[in-house]
C-alpha positions as CSV (number, residue, x, y, z in Angstrom):
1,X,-3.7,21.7,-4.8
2,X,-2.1,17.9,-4.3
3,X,-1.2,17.3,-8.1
4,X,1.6,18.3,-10.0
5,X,0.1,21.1,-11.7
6,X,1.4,23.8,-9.4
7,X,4.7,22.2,-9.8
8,X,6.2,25.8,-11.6
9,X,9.2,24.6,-13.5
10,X,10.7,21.6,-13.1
11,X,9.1,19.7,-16.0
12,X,12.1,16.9,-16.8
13,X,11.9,15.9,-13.3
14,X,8.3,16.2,-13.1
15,X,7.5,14.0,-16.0
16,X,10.4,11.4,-14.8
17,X,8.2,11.1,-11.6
18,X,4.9,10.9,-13.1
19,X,5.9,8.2,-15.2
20,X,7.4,5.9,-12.5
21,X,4.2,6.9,-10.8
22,X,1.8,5.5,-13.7
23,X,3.9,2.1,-14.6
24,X,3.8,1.9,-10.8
25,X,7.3,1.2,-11.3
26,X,9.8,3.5,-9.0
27,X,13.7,3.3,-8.7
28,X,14.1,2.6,-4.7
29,X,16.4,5.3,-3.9
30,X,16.4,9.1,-5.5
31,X,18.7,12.3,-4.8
32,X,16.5,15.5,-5.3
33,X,19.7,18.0,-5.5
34,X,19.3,21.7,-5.7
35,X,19.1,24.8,-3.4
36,X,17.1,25.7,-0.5
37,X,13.6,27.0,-2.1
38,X,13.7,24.9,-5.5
39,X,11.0,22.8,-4.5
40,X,12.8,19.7,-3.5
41,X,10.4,19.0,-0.4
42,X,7.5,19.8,-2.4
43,X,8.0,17.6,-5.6
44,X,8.8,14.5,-2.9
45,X,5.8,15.2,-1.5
46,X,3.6,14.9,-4.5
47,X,5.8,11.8,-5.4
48,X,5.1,10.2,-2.3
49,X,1.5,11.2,-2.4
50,X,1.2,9.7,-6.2
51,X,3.0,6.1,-4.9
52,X,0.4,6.2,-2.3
53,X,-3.0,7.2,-4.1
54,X,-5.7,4.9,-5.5
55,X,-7.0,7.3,-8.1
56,X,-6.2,6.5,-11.7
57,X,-2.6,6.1,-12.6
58,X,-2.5,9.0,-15.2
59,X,-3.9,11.3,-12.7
60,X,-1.9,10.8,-9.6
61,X,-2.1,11.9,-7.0
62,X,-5.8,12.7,-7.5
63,X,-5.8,14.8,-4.0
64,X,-9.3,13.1,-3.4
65,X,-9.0,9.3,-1.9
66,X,-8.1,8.9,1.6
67,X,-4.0,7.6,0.7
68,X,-4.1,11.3,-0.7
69,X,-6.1,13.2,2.4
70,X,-3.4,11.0,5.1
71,X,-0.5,12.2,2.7
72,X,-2.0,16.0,2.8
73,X,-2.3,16.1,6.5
74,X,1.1,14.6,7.0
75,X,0.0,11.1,8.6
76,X,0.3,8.1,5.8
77,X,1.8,5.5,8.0
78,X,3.5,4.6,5.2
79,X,5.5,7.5,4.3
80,X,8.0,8.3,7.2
81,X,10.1,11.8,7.4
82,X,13.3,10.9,8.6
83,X,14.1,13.6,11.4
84,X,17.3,14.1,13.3
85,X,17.8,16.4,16.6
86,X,21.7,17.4,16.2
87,X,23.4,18.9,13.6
88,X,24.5,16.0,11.5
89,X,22.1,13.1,10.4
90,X,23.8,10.0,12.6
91,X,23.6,6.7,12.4
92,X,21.6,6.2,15.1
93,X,19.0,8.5,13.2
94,X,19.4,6.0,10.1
95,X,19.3,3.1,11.9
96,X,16.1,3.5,14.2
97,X,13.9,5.5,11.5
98,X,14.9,3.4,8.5
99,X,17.1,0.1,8.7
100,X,15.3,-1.2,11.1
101,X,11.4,0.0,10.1
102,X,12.3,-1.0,6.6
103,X,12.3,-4.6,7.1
104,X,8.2,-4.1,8.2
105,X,5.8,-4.0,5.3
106,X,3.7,-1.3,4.3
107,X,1.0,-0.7,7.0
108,X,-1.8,0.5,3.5
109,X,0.2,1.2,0.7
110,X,1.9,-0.9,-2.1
111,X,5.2,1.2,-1.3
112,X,6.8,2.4,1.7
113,X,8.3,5.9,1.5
114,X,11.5,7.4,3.5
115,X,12.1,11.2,2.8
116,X,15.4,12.3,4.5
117,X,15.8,16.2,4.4
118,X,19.0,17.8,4.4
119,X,20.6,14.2,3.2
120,X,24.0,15.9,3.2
121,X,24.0,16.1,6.6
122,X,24.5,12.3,7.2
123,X,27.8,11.6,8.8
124,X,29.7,8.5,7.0
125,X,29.2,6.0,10.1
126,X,25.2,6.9,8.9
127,X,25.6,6.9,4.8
128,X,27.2,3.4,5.2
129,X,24.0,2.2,7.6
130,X,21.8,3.3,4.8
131,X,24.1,1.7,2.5
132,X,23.0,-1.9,3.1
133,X,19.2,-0.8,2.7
134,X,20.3,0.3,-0.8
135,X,22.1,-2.6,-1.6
136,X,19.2,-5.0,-0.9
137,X,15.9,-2.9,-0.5
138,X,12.7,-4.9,0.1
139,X,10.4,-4.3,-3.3
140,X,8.1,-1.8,-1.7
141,X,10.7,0.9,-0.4
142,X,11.6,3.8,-1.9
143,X,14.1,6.1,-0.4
144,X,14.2,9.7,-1.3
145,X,17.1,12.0,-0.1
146,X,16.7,15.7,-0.2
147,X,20.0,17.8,-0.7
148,X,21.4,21.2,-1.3
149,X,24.7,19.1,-3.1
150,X,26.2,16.0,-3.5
151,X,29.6,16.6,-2.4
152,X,29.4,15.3,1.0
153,X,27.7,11.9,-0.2
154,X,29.8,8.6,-0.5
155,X,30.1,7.4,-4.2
156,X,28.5,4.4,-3.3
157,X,25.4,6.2,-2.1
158,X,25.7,8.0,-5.2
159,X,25.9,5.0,-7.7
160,X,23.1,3.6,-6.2
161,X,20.8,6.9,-6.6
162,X,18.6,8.2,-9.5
163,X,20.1,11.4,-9.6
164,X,17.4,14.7,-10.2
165,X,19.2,17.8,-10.1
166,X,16.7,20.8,-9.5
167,X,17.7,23.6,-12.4
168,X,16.9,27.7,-10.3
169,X,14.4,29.4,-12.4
170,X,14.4,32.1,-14.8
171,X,13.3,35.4,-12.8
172,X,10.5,36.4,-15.3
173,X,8.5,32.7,-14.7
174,X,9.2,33.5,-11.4
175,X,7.8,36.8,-11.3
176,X,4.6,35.9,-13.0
177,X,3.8,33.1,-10.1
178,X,4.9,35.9,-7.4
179,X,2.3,38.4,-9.1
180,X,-0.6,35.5,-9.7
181,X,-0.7,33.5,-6.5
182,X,-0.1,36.2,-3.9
183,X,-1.4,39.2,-5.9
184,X,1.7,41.7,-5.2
185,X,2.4,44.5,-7.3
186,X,4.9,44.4,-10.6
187,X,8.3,46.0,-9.7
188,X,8.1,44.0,-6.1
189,X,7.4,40.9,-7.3
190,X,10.5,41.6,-9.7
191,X,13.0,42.0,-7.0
192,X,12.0,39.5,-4.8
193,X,12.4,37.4,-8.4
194,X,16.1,38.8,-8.7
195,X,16.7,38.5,-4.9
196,X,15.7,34.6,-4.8
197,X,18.7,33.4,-7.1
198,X,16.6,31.5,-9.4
199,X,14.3,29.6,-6.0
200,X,10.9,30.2,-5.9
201,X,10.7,29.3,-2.3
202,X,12.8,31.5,-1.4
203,X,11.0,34.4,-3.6
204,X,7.6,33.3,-1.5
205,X,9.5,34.2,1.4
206,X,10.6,37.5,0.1
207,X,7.8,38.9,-0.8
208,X,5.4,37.5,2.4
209,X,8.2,38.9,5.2
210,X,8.1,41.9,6.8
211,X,11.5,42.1,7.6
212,X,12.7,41.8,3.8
213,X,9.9,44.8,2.7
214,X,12.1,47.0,5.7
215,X,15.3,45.5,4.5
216,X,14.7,47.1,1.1
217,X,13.5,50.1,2.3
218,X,16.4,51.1,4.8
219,X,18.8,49.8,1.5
220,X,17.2,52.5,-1.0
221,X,17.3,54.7,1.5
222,X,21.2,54.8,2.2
223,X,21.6,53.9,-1.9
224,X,19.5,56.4,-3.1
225,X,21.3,59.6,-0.3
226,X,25.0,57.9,-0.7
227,X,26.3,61.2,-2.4
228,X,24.3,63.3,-0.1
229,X,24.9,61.5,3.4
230,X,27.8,62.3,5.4
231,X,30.7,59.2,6.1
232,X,29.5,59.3,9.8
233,X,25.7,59.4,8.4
234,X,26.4,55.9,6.2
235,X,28.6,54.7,9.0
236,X,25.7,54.5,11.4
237,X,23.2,53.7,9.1
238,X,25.4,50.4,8.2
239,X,26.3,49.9,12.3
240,X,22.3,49.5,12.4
241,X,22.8,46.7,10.1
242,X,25.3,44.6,12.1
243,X,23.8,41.0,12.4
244,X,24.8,41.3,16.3
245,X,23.3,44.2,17.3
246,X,20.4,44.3,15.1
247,X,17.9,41.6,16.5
248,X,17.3,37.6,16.0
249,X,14.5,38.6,13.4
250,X,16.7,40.4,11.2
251,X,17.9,39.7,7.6
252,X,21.5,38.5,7.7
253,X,24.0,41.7,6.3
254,X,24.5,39.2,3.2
255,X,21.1,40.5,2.4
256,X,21.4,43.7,2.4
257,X,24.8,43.1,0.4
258,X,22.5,41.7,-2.6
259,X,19.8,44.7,-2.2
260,X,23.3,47.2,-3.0
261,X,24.6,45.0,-5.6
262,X,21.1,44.8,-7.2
263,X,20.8,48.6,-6.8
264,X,24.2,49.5,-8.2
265,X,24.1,47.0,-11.2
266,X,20.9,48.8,-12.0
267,X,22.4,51.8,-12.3
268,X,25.1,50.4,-14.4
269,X,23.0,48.8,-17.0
270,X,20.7,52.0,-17.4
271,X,23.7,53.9,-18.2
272,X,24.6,51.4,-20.4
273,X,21.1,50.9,-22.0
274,X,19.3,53.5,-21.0
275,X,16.7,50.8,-20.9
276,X,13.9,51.3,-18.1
277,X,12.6,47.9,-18.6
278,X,15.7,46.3,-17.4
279,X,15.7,47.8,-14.6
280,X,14.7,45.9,-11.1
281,X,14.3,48.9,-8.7
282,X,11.6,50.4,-11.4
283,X,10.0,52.2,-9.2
284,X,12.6,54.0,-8.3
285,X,14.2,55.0,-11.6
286,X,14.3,58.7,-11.2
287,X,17.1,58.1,-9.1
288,X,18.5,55.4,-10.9
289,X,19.0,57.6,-13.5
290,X,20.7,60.5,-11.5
291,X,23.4,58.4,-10.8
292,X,24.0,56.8,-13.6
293,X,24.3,60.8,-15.4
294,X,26.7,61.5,-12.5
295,X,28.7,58.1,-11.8
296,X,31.3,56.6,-14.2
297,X,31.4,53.0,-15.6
298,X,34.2,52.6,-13.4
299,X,32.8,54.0,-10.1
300,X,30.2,51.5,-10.7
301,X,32.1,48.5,-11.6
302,X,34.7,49.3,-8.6
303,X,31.1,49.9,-6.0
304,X,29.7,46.1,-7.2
305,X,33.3,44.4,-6.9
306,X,33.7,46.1,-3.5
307,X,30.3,44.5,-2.0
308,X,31.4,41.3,-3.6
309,X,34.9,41.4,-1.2
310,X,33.0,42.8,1.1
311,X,31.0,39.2,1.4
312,X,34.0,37.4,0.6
313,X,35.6,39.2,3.9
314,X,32.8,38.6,6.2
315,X,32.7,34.7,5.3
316,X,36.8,34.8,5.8
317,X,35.4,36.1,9.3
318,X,37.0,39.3,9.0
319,X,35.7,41.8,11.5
320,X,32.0,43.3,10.8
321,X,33.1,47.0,11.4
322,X,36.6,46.5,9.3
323,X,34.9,45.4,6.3
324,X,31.9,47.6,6.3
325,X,34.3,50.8,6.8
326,X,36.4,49.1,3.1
327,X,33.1,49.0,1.7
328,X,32.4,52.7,2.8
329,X,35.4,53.9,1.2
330,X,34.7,52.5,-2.2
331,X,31.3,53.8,-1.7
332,X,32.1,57.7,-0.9
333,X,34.8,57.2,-4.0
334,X,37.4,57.6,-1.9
């Protein structure tokens, strides 16, 4: 689809959009703010697409007219991604792909369109090149910058931005898109829901990667045997896990961090509850409820406070095997 009807969420932002859109009147610089998978690149995208279309105001982008086929296929000449090779946006970057193309009118459109992803990454030599377009934009440009927060920005970029902050999403709308467009069964499309942290991107991803379906498994697995296994047993079950030694393709030990934490606070809020239904590993709630008969509230609180300091040690760079053999020992309850 090319509209904004399978926009999921969003809809303060959406309707702001639309509008500008239909009284073909646009603000020439935006910030779309919010996390990695919230639909940022998406919604400027459509947005772009709508400036560009000839269809009916009301109804664009119409997905139909040729503006809208050239914005589908990624070559409008009028819309121009803003790409940079290192690390950091630089002001070379902002200089060749915007300053100076800005100052040449549209090539077919009535606007010209400048979507820089990852906006935080501009250096300050780059955000005050970009500056001066803001300042004194020609009529037909329109600048969007895409970023995961504002903190890095100058507040003169800032003051001259329409600020759209992109709100995560509730687990359960999520869910319902995860089980409707790619057709995958209840309880999965659940987790991936409560692994995303609110993005639907980043649910998509969960649920269509191979690596996250044996991710989960090898987590139930040590989660559901913890009482069972052996400390050598979980120590080289976790070892498997290390981010150095377990491939390029493999999901980062943060991962399997949130898989435990989900798993564990599971188990807490059945004991609590005793409430199936608000339970994310559903499927699995046989053992769910063995351990919450034979763990205490305080095992359980201590278990998800330990995984949390377990991620807050491995981004203070403390030693992989140091911090996993901490979170063994809260684990084994000893």
């Amino acid at each position: 689809m090319h509209s904004f009807d399978d926009i999921i969420g969003q809809k303060t932002i959406v309707d702001h959009l639309k509008k500008a859109i239909a009284d073909n009147r646009p603000s020439h610089a935006y910030i779309f703010c919010g996390e990695e998978g919230s639909g940022k690149k998406l919604l400027a995208n459509r947005f772009a697409a709508g400036l560009m279309c000839d269809g009916a105001p009301d109804e664009r982008p119409c997905g139909s007219c040729i503006p809208c086929i050239q914005t589908s296929s990624g070559n409008h000449p009028d819309i121009i991604y803003v790409t940079h090779e290192k690390k950091n946006i630089t002001v070379g970057d902002i200089r060749t792909q915007v300053v100076q193309d800005v100052a040449i009118k549209p090539y077919s459109g009535r606007f010209k369109v400048y979507i820089i992803d990852d906006a935080d990454r501009m250096n300050e030599e780059a955000q005050n090149a970009l500056l001066k377009t803001l300042e004194e934009p020609p009529e037909y440009a329109v600048i969007l910058l895409l970023a995961k927060n504002t903190g890095s920005f100058l507040q003169t970029i800032l003051s001259r931005c329409v600020m759209l902050r992109f709100i995560p999403l509730d687990n359960n709308t999520i869910k319902d898109y995860l089980i409707k467009r790619l057709e995958i069964p209840d309880y999965f499309a659940k987790l991936c829901a409560a692994f995303s942290n609110g993005s639907i991107g980043k649910a998509v991803k969960y649920a269509s990667s191979d690596q996250f379906s044996s991710a989960r498994e090898r987590a139930l697995r040590i989660v559901k045997n913890i009482g069972r296994m052996s400390q050598a047993d979980i120590v080289a079950e976790l070892a498997q896990l290390n981010p150095s030694k377990a491939g390029d393709d493999a999901l980062p030990f943060e991962d399997y961090l949130d898989l435990f934490g989900i798993w564990f606070h599971d188990v807490l809020i059945f004991k609590a509850t005793s409430d199936a239904n608000r339970v994310v590993f559903l499927n699995e709630i046989s053992d769910i409820r063995s351990q919450a008969s034979a763990m205490s509230y305080e095992q359980l609180s201590g278990i998800i406070e330990a995984i949390e300091r377990t991620r807050q040690r491995l981004n203070a760079n403390v030693y992989f095997d140091v911090a996993v053999e901490l979170l063994l020992i809260k684990l084994k309850g000893k």
